[in-house]
N, C-alpha and C positions, 0 to 999 in steps of 0.2 A: 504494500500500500504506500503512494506517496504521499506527504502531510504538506501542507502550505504554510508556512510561520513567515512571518517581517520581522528585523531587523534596523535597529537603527547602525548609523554609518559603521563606527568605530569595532561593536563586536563584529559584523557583518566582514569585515574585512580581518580583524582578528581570526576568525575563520576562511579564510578565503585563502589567508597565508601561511596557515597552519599552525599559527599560534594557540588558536582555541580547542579543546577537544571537547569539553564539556559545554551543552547550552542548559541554560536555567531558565526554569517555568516553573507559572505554579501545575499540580498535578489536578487541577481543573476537569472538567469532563470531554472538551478537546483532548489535551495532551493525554488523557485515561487510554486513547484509543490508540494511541503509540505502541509501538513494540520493537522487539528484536530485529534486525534485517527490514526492518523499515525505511524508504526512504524521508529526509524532509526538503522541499524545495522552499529554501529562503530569498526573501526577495528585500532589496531597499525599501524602507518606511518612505522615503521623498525620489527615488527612481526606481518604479517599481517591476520596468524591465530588468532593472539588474539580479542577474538571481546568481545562484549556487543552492548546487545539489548535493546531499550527504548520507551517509549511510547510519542505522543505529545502530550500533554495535552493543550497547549496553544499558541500561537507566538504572539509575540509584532515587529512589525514594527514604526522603525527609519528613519530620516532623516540621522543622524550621527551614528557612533559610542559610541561620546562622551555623545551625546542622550541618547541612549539605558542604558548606563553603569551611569550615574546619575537618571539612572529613577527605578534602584533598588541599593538595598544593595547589598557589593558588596562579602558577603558571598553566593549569589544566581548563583555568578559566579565560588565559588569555591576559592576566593583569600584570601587568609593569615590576621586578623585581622590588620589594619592602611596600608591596599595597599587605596594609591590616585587614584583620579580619572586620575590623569597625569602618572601613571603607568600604569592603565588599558587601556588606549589608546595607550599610547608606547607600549603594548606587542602586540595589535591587529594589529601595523602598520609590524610588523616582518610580518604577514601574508598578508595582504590587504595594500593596498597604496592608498592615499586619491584619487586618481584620479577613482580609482576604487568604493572606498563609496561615490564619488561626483553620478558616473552612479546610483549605483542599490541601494543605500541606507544601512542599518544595521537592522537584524535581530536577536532578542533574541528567540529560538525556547526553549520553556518550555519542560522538559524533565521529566517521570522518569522510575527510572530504572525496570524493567522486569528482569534481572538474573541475 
C-alpha cells in the first residue's frame, strides 16, 4: 500500500538526503493503517509536486513523544549534532499539541529512501 504524508521543507529534505531514517507522527487512525513494507509518498507542504518515495521498514510505537525521541539517537531523526531532547519535543509540539499525543500516542515510522 502507498500512504501520502506532507512534509514541510527542512525534514523533507532531511530525508531526501538520507539524513533522516525515522519520521514522527502521531499514531492517529491515518498512520494506524501503516505497516511493514509499506510504501509512503511525501510531498512538499508549499510544492506539492515535489515528492519522495520511501519504504517502511519498521515503526516503533510510543506512549509520548518525548518516549519515542529518547529511545533513539537523535541523528535517526535527522537533527543537527547537540539538539536536546527539550528541542526535539519543542519542534514536535509546532505540529501536534499534547492533548493530541495524550489521545493517539507517538509514532517513529522507520523509513528508507527509494529515489
Amino acid at each position: 500500500m502507498r500512504h501520502q504524508m506532507r512534509l514541510f521543507k527542512e525534514p523533507f529534505f532531511r530525508i531526501k538526503e538520507g539524513k533522516k531514517v525515522i519520521e514522527v507522527r502521531l499514531f492517529d487512525e491515518k498512520r494506524q493503517k501503516v505497516q511493514i513494507d509499506d510504501e509512503i509518498e511525501f510531498s512538499l507542504i508549499d510544492r506539492p509536486d515535489e515528492k519522495i518515495v520511501v519504504k517502511v521498514v519498521g515503526l516503533s510505537r510510543f506512549k509520548t513523544f518525548r518516549d519515542l525521541y529518547f529511545a533513539f539517537d537523535h541523528r535517526k531523526f535527522g537533527h543537527p549534532e547537540g539538539t536536546t531532547l527539550e528541542e526535539q519535543v519543542k519542534s514536535i509540539r509546532e505540529c501536534y499539541g499534547e492533548q493530541e499525543e495524550m489521545k493517539y500516542g507517538a509514532l517513529g515510522i522507520h523509513i528508507k529512501l527509494l529515489n
